[in-house]
C-alpha positions in Angstrom: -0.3 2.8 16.7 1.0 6.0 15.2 -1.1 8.4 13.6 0.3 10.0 10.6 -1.4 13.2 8.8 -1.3 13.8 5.0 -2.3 16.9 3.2 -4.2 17.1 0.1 -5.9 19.2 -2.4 -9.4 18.7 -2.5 -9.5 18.1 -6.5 -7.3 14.9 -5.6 -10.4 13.0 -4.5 -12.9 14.3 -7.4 -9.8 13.4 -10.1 -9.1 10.2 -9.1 -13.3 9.6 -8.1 -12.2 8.3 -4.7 -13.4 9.5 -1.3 -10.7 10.4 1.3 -10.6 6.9 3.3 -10.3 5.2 -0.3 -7.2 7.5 -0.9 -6.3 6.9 2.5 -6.4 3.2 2.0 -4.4 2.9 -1.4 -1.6 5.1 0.3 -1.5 2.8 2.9 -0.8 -0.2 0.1 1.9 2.0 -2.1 3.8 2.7 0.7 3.5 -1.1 1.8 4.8 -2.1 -1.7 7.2 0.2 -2.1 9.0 -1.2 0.8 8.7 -4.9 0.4 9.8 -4.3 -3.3 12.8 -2.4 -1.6 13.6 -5.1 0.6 12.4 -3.0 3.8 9.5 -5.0 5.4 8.7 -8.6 4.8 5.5 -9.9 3.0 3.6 -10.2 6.7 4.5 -6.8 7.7 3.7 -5.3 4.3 0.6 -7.1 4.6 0.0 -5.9 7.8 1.2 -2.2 7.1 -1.5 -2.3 4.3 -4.0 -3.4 6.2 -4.6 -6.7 3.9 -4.1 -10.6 4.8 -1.2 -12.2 3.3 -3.0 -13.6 0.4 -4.6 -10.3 -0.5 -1.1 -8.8 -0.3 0.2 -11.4 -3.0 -2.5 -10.4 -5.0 -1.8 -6.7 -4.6 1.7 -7.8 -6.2 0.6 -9.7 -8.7 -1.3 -7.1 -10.0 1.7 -4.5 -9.9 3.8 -6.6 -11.1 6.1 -6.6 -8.6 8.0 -9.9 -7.3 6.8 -12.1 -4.8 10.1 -13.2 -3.7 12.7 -11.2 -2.6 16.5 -11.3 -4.1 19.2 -11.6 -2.1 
């Protein structure tokens, strides 16, 4: 597995009152959404990119309202 490094300021954590690994853990789920709403990954890669099981990674749509199935 791949290790990538991100860069913050350290008022990122203290304004959105997470510590690093949260932040670390929702960027890991936006970019995973991001690209299964672009049509990039499919839902068990997303999943799997975000470090959630399938069902978790519905939910995660569900809650930002993005589709659950793909158009063609």
């Amino acid at each position: 597995m791949a290790i990538i490094e991100v860069t913050l300021p350290e008022d990122v954590f203290s304004a959105l009152r997470k510590n690093p690994q949260e932040v670390a853990r929702d960027v890991r789920i936006a970019a995973a959404v991001e690209w299964y709403a672009e049509g990039l990954v499919s839902q068990g890669k997303a999943a799997e990119l975000a470090g959630l099981s399938r069902v978790e990674f519905l939910d995660e749509l569900a809650k930002r309202k993005v589709p659950v199935i793909q158009s063609l």
